[in-house]
C-alpha positions in Angstrom: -15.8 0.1 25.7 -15.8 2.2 22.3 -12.2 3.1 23.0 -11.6 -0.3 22.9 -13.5 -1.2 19.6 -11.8 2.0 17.9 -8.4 0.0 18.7 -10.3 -3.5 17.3 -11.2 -1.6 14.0 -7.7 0.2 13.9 -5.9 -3.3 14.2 -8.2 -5.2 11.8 -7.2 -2.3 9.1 -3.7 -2.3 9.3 -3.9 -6.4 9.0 -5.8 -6.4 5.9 -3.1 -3.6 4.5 -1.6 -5.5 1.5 -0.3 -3.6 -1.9 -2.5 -3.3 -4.8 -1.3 -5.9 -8.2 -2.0 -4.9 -11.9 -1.2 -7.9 -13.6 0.0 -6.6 -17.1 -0.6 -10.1 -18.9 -3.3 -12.5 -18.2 -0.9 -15.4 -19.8 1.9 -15.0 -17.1 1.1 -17.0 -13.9 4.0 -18.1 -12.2 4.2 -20.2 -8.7 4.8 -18.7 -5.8 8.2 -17.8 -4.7 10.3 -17.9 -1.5 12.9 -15.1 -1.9 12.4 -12.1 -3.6 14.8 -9.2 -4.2 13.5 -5.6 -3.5 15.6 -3.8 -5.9 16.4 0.1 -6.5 17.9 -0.1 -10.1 16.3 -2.2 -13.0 18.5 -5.0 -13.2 21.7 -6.0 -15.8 20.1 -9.7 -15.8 17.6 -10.1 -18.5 13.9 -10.0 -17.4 10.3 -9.4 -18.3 8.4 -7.3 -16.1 4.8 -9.2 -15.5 2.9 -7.1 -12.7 2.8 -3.5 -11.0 3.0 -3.4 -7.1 1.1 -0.5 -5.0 1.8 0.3 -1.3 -0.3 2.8 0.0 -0.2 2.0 3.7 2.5 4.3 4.9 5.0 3.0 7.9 8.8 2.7 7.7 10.7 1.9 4.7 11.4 -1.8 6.1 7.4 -2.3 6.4 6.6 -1.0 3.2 9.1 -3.3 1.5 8.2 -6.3 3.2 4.7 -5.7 2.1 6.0 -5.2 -1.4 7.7 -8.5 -1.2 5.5 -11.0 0.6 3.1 -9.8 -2.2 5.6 -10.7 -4.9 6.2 -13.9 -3.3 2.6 -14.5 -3.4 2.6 -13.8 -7.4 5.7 -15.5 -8.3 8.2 -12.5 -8.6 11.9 -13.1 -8.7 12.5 -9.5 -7.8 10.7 -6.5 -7.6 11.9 -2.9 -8.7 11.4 0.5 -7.0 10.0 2.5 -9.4 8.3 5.8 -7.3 8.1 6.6 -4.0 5.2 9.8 -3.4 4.5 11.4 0.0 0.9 11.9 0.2 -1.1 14.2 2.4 -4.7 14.4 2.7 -7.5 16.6 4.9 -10.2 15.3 6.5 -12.9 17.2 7.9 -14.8 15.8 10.9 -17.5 17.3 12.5 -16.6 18.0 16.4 -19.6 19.9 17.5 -22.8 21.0 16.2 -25.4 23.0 17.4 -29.3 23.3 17.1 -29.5 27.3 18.0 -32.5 29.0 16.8 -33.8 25.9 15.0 -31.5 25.3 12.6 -28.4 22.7 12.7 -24.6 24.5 12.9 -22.3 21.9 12.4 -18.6 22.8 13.6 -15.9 20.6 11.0 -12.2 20.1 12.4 -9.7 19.1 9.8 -7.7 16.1 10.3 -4.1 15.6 8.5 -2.7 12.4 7.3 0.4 12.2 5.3 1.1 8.8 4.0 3.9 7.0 1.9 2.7 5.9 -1.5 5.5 3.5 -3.2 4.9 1.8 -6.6 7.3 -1.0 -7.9 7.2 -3.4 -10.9 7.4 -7.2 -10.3 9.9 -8.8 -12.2 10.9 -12.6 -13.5 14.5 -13.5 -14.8 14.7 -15.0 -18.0 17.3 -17.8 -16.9 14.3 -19.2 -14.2 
């Protein structure tokens, strides 16, 4: 039974995983759009860039970017840009076993190693639009 509510939690998590937005104007709110372009190079089109996008979920490149662009859908991007892609690693320490000897309380701490993707990219709108 906790097996089975560690998989619960696990799967609840990695629904809610969407990309962090900074909006870098309050005065640009654009509908929401059905195709956006995930990009390497800034573009030769003219364009304003409106909003930076933040994946730090990890996974392959195709899940990251279709994070990156259903949340540019949902804030009205025409396209959004690549701009940095970090790999991340991080220690946690969890305690496996601890003992009460003598009185006193010995925890024991195991490390545990994640190394995630972290991709930013900047959400762009075309001037003809």
């Amino acid at each position: 039974m906790p097996r089975a509510l560690g998989w619960l939690f696990l799967i609840l998590v990695a629904s809610c995983a969407t990309p962090e937005v900074e909006i870098l104007g309050q005065t640009d709110t654009f509908p929401v759009t059905t195709q956006v372009e995930v990009l390497l190079d800034t573009p030769s089109r003219p364009h304003k860039t409106f909003a930076i996008l933040q994946d730090n979920f990890g996974g392959t490149p195709e899940e990251i970017n279709a994070r990156l662009a259903q949340k540019g859908r949902d804030i009205g991007a025409d396209a959004i840009v690549i701009v940095k892609i970090s790999d991340k690693a991080v220690t946690d320490w969890i305690v496996t076993n601890s003992s009460t000897a003598r009185g006193g309380y010995h925890p024991h701490y195991r490390p545990i190693k994640h190394s995630y993707r972290q991709v930013r990219a900047r959400a762009i709108k075309y001037n003809n639009k």
